[in-house]
C-alpha positions in Angstrom: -33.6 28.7 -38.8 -36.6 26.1 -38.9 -39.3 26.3 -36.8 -38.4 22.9 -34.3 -35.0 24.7 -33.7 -36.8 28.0 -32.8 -38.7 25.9 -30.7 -36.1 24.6 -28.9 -36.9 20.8 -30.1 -34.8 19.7 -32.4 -34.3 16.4 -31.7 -38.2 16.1 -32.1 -39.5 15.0 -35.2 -42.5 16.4 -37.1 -45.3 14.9 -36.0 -44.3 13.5 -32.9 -46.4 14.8 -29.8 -44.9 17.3 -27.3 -47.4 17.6 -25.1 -50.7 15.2 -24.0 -54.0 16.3 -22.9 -55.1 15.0 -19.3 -57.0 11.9 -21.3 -54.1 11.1 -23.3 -51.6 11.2 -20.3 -54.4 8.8 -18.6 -54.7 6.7 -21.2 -51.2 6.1 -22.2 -50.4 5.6 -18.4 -53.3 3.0 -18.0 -54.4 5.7 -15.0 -57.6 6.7 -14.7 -58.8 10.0 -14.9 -60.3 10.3 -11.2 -57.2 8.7 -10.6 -54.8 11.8 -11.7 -56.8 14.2 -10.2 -56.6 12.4 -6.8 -53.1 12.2 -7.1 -52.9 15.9 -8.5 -55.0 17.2 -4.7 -52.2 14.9 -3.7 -49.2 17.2 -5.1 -48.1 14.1 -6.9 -49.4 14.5 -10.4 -47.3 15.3 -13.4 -46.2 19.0 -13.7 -49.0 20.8 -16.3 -49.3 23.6 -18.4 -51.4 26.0 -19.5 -51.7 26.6 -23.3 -54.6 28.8 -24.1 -56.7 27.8 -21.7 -56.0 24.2 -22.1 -54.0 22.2 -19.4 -51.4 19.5 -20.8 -48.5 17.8 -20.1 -45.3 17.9 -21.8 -43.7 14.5 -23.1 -40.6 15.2 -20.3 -43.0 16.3 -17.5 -44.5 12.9 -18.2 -41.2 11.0 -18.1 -40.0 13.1 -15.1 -43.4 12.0 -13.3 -43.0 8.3 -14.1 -39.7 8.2 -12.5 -40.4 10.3 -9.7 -43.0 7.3 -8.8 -40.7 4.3 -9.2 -38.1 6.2 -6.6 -41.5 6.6 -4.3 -42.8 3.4 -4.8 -41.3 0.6 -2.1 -39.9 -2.5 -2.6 -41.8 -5.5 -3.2 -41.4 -8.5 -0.6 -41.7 -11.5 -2.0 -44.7 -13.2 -0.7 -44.0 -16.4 1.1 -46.1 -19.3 0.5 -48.6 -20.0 3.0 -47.9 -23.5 2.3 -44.6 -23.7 2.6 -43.1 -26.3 5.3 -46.8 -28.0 5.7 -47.9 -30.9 4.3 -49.8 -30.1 1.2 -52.3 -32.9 2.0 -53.1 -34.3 5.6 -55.5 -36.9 4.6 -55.9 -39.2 7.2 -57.7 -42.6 6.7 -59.9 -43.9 9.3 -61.4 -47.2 7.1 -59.0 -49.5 8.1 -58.3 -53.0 5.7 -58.8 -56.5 7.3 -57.1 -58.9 5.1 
């Protein structure tokens, strides 16, 4: 038996991450990190582990995470435009032209 199937991964290759440190979730999120940790005091950071003494998170705690923020996150309303219905330009002209 190879050592991805005793792993339990083997539809991982070699090579390919498992797991991202705190920065590398961060960065591939575009999140700061004072960001994560706010939303970690928050209970909504990604799930972690510990691995010798080492916090990460694992490629599917990442992927459970990002969904579990799309389902939280509320619709957009199209924004209406503040000009709509009203005269784009009210230019009045006070000179008045005597043939």
């Amino acid at each position: 038996m190879g050592l991805m199937a005793k792993l339990g991964a083997s539809d991982v290759s070699i090579g390919e991450k498992l797991a991202f440190s705190i920065k590398e979730f961060c960065t591939l999120h575009g999140i700061s990190r004072a960001h994560f940790y706010n939303l970690r005091n928050l209970g909504l950071g990604p799930r972690e582990m510990d691995v010798r003494g080492r916090r990460v998170i694992s490629v599917e705690a990442a992927k459970e995470w990002r969904r579990q923020r799309e389902a939280a996150a509320e619709p957009r309303v199209p924004r209406t435009n503040a000009l709509e219905g009203k005269r784009h330009c009210s230019v009045k002209s006070s000179a008045r032209i005597h043939p």
